[in-house]
N, C-alpha and C positions, 0 to 999 in steps of 0.2 A: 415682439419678443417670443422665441420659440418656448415652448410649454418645459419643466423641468428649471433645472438650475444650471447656468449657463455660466460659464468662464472665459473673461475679456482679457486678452493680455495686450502687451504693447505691439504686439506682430501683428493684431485682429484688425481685419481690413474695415474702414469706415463704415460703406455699408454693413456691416456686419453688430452694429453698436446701437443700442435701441435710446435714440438720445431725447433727453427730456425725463429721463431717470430722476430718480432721489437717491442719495448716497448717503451711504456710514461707513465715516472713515475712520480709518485707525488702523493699530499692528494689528489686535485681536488673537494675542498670543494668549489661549488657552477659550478661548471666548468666553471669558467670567459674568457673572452676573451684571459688573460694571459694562461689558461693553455690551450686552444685552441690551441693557438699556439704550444704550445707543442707537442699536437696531431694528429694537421694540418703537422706538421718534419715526424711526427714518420709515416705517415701515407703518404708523399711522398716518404719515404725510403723505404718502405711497398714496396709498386708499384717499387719501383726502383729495388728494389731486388727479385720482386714476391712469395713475403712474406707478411702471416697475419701480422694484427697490433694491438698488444691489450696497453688495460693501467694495469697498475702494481699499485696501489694503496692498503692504510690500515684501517684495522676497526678493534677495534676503533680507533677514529682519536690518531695520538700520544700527541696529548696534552690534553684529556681526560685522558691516561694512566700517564703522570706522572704529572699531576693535575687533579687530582679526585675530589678534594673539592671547585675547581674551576669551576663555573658555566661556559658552552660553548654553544654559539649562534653557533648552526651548517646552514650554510645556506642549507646545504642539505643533509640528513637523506641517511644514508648504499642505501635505496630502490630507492631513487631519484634521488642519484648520479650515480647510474648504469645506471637507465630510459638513463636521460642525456649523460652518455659517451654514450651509443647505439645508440643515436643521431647524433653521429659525423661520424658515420662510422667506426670505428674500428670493428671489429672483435669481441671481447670482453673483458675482463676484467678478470686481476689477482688479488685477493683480500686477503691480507695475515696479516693473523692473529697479531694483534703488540699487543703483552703480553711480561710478563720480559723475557723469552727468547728472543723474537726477540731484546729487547730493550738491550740486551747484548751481540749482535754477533756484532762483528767488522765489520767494513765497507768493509774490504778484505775478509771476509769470506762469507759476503752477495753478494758481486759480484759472487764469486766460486761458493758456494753451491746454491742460487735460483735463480741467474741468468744465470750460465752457465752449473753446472751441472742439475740443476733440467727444467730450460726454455731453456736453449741452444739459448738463446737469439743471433742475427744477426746484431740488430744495438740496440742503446738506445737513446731518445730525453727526453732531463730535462731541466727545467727551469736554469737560473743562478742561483737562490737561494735555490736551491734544495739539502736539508744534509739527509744521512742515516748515520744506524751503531753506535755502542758505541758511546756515544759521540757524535754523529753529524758527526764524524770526516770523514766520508765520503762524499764528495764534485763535482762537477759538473770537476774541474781540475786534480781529482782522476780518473773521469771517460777518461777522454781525454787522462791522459797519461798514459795508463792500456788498452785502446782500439787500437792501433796496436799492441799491443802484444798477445790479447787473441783474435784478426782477428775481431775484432767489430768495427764498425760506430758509432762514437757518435755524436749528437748534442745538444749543447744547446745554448738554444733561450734567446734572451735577453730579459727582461722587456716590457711589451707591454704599452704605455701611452693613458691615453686620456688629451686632453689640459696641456697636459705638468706634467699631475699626475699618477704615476705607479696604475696599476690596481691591483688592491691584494682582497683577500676576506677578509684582516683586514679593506678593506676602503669600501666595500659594506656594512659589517654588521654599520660600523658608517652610512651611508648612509640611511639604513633602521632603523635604530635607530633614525633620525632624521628627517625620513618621506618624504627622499628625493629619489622618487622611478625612475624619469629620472633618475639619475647621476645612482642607481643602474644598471638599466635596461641598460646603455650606458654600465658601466664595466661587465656587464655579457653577452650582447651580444644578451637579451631576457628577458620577465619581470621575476624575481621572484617569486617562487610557492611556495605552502605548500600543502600538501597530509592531507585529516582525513577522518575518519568516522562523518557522522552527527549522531548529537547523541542529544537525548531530552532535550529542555531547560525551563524556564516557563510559555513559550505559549504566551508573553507579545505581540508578533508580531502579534498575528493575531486578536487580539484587536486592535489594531495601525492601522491597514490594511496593514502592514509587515511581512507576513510572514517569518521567517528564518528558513536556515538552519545552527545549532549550530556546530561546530568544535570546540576542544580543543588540541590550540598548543601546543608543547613541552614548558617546563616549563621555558626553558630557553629561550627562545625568546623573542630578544628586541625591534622586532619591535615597532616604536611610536603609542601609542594608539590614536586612529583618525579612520577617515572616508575614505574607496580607493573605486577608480571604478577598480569593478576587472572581470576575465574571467574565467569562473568556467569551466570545462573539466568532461565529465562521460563519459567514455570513448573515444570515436570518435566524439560523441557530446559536441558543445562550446553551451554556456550560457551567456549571460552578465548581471551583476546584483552591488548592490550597497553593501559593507563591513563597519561593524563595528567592530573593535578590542578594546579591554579594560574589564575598571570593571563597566561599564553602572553607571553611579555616578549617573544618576535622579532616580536612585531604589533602586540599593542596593550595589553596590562599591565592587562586588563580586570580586570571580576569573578571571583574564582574561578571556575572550573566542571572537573566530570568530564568527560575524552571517552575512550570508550572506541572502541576499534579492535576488530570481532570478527575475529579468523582464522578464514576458511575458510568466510564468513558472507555472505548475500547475501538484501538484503529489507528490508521500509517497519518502523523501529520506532517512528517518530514516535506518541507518544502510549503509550506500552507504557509499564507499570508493569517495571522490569528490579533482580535482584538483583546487587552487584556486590561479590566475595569478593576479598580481597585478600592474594593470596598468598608476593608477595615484592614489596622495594624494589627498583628497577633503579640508579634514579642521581636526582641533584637534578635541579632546574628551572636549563634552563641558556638563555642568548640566545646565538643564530646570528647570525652578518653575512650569510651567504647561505641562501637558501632549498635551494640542493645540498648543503652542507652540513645543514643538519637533515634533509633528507631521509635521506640517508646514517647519520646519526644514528639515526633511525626506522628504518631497515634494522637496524642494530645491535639498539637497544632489542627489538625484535620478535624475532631471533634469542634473545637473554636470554632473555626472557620465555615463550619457547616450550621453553627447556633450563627452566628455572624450576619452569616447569607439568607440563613431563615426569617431573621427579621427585619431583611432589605430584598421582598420579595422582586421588585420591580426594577429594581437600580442599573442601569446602564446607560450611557452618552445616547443622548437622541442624536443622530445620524444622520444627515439625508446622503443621495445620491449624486454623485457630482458629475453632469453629462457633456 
């Protein structure tokens, strides 16, 4: 296995596949604490067996593919959720393709064909509620009693809690959906990000004496619209600064969009790829009758945000490199 974090896809020629792997399978939509754990197995097995550890994951997610017309709050984007596993340590990442073929091989044919004939996989770590294969029909009990026979290790992890609540990425997205970015940031194990381009907005900020920088999230995103103290990332360099998400209702009740305010920040980002970590709620999305009042407001917001930040000296997505 070449050094760094390597990405397998279904196109990667055989030689190219370092088989005899240990694998952690799953969506690993947001990579939360629960599928840490996951990771964290597959990834003492790894060691145990002196074997790489990658994760085995699909794009698109499967429940984009068989609800399409169903809007999905991803909490992390093909690009981000790689970033993230690279973080953990693994090795890298198998990313395979979930289209109506895949979505029609049987669960016993998925284990043969990409798990042993084509990864020659050595152990496997899933969650309890982890289903592949036609149907779902393939199960975490399927793998247990199918793994002494085909000389594989399995583990699976049970549920991981906080205060007596299972961590899932269906209880983050309500989380963020209700502006409640602690409870997030506890079940993810680190604040929550979002990856854009800044991109031109109508300059209203630097009127205001706020400049921002404009970002436009995925359309499905429900984060609650309001005010975050959040930690913006260009590359190696952290930023801390005050966010606005919504339709700015004192102007014009637009499209969503991020604008982030940097403190203490001066320079062209237009066009710049920006990480943007979200570290506390401040307040809802509220409309002003006067432009001195919001302004005063944003004096406000910006003090919060900076007491906020101050006592989350460290807080940002552990990252790795994805090569």
């Amino acid at each position: 296995m070449t050094t760094g974090f390597t990405v397998i896809r279904d196109t990667t020629p055989a030689a190219d596949i370092p088989l005899g792997a240990v694998v952690a399978m799953g969506n690993f939509d947001g990579v939360h604490l629960g599928h840490r754990a996951v990771i964290d197995a597959a990834l003492r097995m790894g060691r145990a067996h002196g074997k790489p550890a990658l994760a085995v994951t699909f794009e698109p997610h499967p429940r984009s593919f068989f609800s399409p017309n169903s809007p999905q709050f991803r909490l992390s984007d093909e690009a981000n959720k790689l970033r993230l596993l690279a973080g953990t340590g693994l090795n890298g990442a198998v990313v395979m393709t979930f289209d109506k073929t895949r979505a029609g091989t049987s669960a016993q044919d998925f284990i043969h064909h990409d798990l042993i004939e084509r990864l020659g996989v050595s152990g496997i770590a899933v969650g309890y509620d982890f289903h592949f294969g036609k149907g779902r029909a393939g199960s975490p009990s399927l793998l247990v009693s199918e793994g002494p026979r085909l000389g594989i290790e399995v583990d699976v992890q049970a549920h991981v809690d906080i205060e007596e609540r299972p961590v899932s990425s269906s209880a983050i997205r309500m989380a963020l959906a209700e502006g409640q970015i602690d409870e997030a940031t506890a079940m993810l194990g680190g604040p929550w990000f979002v990856s854009g381009a800044v991109i031109h907005g109508e300059k209203r900020g630097r009127d205001l004496g706020y400049p921002t920088a404009n970002i436009r999230l995925d359309k499905n995103c429900s984060l609650k619209h309001g005010i975050y103290a959040v930690r913006v990332g260009r590359g190696a360099e952290r930023v801390d600064g005050v966010a606005s998400f919504g339709r700015r209702p004192t102007f014009d009740n637009g499209a969503p969009l991020l604008e982030v305010f940097l403190f203490d920040f001066k320079g062209d980002l237009y066009g710049t790829v920006l990480d943007v970590a979200f570290i506390g709620f401040i307040r809802d999305e509220l409309k002003f009758d006067s432009i001195d009042a919001l302004i005063r407001q944003m004096d406000d917001d910006s003090a919060r945000a900076r007491a906020r930040l101050a006592a989350a000296p460290d807080a940002f997505p552990r990252l790795g490199v994805v090569g």
